[in-house]
N, C-alpha and C positions, 0 to 999 in steps of 0.2 A: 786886545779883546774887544771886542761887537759889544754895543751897548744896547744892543736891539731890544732887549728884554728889562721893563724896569722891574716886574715884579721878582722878588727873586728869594721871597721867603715862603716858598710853598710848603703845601701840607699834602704828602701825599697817604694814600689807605692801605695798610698793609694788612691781608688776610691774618695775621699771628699776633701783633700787638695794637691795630688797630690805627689811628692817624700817628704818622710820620713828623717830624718839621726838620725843614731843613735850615740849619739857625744860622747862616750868613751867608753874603754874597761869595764869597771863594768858594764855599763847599757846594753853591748853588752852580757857579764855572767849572765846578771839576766835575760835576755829575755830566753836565749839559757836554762836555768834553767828548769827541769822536773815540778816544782810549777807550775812558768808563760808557760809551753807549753799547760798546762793540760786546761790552757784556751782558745785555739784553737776549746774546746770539749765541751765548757759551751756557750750554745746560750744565749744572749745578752738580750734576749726579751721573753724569757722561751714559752707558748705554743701561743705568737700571732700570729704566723705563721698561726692558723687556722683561723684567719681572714684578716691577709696582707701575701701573699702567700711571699712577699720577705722579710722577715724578720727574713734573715738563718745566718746574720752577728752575731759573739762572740765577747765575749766579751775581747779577746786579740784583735781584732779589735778597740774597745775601749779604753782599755789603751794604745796603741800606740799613739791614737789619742787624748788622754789626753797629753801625752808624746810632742808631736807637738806641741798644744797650750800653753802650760807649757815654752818650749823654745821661742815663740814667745813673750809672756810676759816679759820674764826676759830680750828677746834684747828692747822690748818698756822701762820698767823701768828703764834700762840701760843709755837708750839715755835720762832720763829723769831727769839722776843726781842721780836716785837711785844707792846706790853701793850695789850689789853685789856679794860676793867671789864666786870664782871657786870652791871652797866645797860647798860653800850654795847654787852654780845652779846643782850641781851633787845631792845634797842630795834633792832639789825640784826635778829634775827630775825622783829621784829612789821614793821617796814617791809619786808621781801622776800617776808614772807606775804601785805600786803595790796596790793601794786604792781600789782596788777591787779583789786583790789576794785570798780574803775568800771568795768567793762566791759557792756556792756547783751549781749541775744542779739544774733548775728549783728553782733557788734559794730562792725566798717569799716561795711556797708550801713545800719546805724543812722546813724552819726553823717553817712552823705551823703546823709540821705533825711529823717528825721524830725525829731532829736535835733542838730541842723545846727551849733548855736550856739556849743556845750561838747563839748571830747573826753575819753576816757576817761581820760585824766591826772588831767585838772582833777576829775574824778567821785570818781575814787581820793582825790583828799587831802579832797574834802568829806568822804568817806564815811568818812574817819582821823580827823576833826576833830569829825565826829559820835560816832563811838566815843573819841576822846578824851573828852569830854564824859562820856559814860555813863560808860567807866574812871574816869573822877576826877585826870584828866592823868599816867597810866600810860603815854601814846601821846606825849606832847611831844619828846622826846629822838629817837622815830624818826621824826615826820615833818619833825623840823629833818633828820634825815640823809635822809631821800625829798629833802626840797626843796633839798638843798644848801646849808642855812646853819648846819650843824655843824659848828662848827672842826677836825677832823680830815676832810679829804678824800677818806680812800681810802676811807672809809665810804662816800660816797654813789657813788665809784663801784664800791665792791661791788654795788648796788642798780644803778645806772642808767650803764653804758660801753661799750667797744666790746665789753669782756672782764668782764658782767655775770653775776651768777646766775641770772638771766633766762633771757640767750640761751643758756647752759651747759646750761639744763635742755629750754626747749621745743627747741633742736633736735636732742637727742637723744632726748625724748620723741617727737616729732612722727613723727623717723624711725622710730621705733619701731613705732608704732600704725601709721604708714602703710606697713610695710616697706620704703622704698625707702633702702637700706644707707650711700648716698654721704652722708645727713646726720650719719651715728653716729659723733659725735666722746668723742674721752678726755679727757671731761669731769671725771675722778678725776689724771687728770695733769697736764691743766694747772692744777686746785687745787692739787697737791700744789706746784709751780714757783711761786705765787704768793709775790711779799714786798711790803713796803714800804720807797721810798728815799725821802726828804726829803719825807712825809707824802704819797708819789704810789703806786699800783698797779703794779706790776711783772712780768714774768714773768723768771725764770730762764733765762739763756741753754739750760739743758737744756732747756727746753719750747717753743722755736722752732720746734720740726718738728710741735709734737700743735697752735700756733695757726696754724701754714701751713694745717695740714688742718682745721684750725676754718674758718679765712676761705674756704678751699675749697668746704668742706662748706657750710658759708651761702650762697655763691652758686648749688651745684645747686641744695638745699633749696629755692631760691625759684624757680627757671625748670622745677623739676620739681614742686612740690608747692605752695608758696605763688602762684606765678604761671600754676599750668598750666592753658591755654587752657581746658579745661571750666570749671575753679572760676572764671577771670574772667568766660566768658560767663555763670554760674547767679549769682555776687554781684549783677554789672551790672543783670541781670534783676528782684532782688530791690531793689535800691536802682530800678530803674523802678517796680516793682509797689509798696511802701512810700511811693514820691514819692506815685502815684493814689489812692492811698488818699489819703493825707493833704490831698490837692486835694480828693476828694470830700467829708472828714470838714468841710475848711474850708468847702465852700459848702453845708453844712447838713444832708449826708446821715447816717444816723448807718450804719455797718457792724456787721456782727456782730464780735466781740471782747470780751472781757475789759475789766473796769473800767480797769486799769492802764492798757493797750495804748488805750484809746480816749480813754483824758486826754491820751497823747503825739497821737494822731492829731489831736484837736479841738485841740489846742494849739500855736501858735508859740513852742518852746522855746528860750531861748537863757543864754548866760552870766548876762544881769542878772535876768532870770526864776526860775533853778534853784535856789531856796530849799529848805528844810528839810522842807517839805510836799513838792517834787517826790520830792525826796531820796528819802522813806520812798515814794512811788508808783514809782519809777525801781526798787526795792528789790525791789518785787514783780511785774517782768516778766522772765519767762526765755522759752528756746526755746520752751516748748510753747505761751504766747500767740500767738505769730507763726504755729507751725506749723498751729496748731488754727484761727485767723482764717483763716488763709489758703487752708485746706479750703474752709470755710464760703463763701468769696469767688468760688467756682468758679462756684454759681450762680447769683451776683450779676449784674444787670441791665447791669449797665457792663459794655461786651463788652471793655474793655481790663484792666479788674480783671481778669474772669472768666477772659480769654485767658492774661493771665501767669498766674495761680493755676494755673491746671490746668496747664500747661508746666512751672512747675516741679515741683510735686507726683508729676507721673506724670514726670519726666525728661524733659520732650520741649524742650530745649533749641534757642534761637537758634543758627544757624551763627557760626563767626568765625573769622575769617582774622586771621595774623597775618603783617606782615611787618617788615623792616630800617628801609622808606621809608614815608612817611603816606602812601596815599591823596588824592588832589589834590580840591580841593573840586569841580572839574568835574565828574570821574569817581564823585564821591558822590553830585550831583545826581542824574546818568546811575542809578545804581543805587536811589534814591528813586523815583524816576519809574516806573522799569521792576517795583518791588517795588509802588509803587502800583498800579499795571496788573494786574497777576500777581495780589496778593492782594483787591486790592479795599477794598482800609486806609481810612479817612480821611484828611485832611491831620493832625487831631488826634492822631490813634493813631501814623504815624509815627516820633516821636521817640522812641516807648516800645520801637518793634520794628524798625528802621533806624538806629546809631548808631556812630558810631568814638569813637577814643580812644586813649590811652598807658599803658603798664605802665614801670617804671624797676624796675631791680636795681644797688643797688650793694654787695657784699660787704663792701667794709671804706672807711669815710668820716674818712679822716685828720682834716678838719675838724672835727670835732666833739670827741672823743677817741681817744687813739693808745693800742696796745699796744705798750707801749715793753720791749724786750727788756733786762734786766739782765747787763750781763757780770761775769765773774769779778775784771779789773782797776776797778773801780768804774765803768766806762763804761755812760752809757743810750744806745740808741739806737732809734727810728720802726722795725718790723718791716720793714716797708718798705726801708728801709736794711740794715737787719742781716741779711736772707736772702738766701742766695744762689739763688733760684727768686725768676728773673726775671718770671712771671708774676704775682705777686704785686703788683708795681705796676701791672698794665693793672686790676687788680681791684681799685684805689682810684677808678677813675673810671665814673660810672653809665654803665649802658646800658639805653639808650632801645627798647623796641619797639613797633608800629602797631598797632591791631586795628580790626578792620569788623567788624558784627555785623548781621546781616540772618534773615527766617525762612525756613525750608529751604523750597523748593517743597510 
């Protein structure tokens, strides 16, 4: 490592909680790291822009601001009798900086289009394991707590639960950037309610009302802002337009693109594949390969390339319908045939520009991990149980909705 830089305890200003610090020299070399810069280049919220015009923040925006509530936690736990060590808050903080370090551009339409094999999880701990390596095993301590084989538990579900640093920050960042007010939770109180009982996450009976309107606020957040019908129809589009390409790249055609972007095209990537060499090419693709290819593509000979491209470039988006009940495969036909007619499609092109599908919202998945409410007589109990807002339980169980997607006259 370059010792170029002595100062290395900066303060940076974040529009949401205001000055940053970054509290040691490692966590200062992992930021400055070519891996975590290349997140400066990965939007946060892939193509919702085309429905919340401010919604241009990255997602190194994001991990800093995991990074912030991460440290705020471990001084509440602190004062709480929790101990502790100075490794174990360095190795929380380098694991909640880089828990998002795998994420490619446009990250969901990536991994259902190109990248098919490996998701952004599995990227993140290669990409720990590589900088472990270069650290000099400076990173072993956090990615035993990323992967959950760190003997104390509530570590890793500081990192990865229902009641993570994660979700604490993007969906108050999210709401943020995207003004839409129902996601902006107090995310400063229910840190403050956090403890530890018998090595598990807790909240403090006082903080039962700020994680009602957490689980609240997650479920608009998604049916307004993660799942709203523009941003599904423009991803959809984009995981069509990225499949074509990568069918073209396959039978020999080469497209215009960037070195990066043209390895993942020309290539069937998957798990057993994603060596050390993908690693450092996976490293060097952000937004602007996709956005800049995908210009270029407009006046591409393939009229289904060229068609997506410019649709979504200039905005002129697929229609789609959403409803309670799926669309019956008759009535899909019926609408195939008559969109065939109408525009004059191929049988080929169809599937890129005629398609249905499912969205799922589930706000709070008991299953997986609970927000267990701590009482004052030592009793734990599932929030679920412990709240007296009865909606609360219809919001453990997913909800399913339809979409059809066809081109506007």
């Amino acid at each position: 490592m370059s010792a170029k830089k002595t100062n290395k305890l900066k303060i940076l200003n974040d529009p949401i909680y205001g000055f940053i610090t970054i509290p040691n020299a490692l966590i200062f070399d992992l930021i400055e790291h070519r891996y975590f810069q290349r997140l400066r280049r990965i939007s946060q919220m892939g193509l919702s822009y085309l429905v919340y015009p401010g919604v241009h923040h990255t997602r190194f925006h994001h991990a800093i601001g995991c990074m912030h509530l991460m440290q705020s936690a471990i001084r509440t736990l602190r004062v709480k009798g929790v101990e502790i060590s100075l490794a174990e808050e360095t190795a929380l903080n380098c694991a909640i900086l880089l828990h998002d370090i795998g994420h490619g551009p446009f990250s969901h339409a990536l991994e259902h289009s190109i990248v098919t094999g490996v998701n952004h999880e599995e990227i993140s701990l290669l990409y720990m394991q590589a900088l472990n390596e270069e650290f000099e095993g400076q990173l072993s301590m956090a990615i035993a707590i990323f992967e959950g084989n760190y003997p104390r538990k509530f570590m890793h579900q500081l990192i990865s639960s229902q009641l993570d640093m994660d979700r604490l920050d993007y969906l108050k960042r999210d709401s943020f950037y995207s003004g839409v007010s129902e996601g902006n939770i107090n995310s400063e109180r229910l840190i403050a309610m956090l403890n530890v009982v018998h090595d598990e996450l807790v909240l403090e009976e006082k903080g039962i009302y700020s994680a009602e309107k957490f689980i609240v606020g997650r479920r608009l957040m998604y049916w307004q802002v993660y799942l709203h019908k523009t941003g599904v129809v423009a991803e959809r589009m984009l995981v069509n337009l990225l499949r074509r390409a990568n069918e073209l790249s396959l039978k020999g055609l080469v497209l215009p693109g960037s070195k990066a972007f043209q390895f993942f095209l020309t290539n069937q990537i998957s798990d057993a594949n994603f060596d050390s060499e993908t690693l450092k090419t996976f490293a060097k693709l952000d937004d602007y390969d996709i956005l800049s290819a995908i210009k270029d593509w407009i006046s591409h000979e393939d009229e289904i390339l060229s068609s997506l491209s410019k649709m979504l470039i200039n905005r002129e988006l697929l229609k789609i319908e959403i409803s309670q009940t799926p669309m019956s495969d008759k009535e899909f036909e019926q609408l195939k045939v008559s969109k065939q007619k109408e525009l004059g499609l191929s049988s080929e092109a169809m599937s890129y520009f005629v398609f249905k599908d499912s969205i799922q919202n589930q706000a709070y998945d008991s299953s997986k991990s609970k927000i267990n409410i701590y009482f004052k007589n030592g009793d734990i109990a599932d929030i679920t149980e412990a709240s007296d807002q009865l909606n609360l339980q219809a919001l453990t169980k997913p909800v399913v909705k339809y979409f059809v997607c066809y081109p506007k006259k």
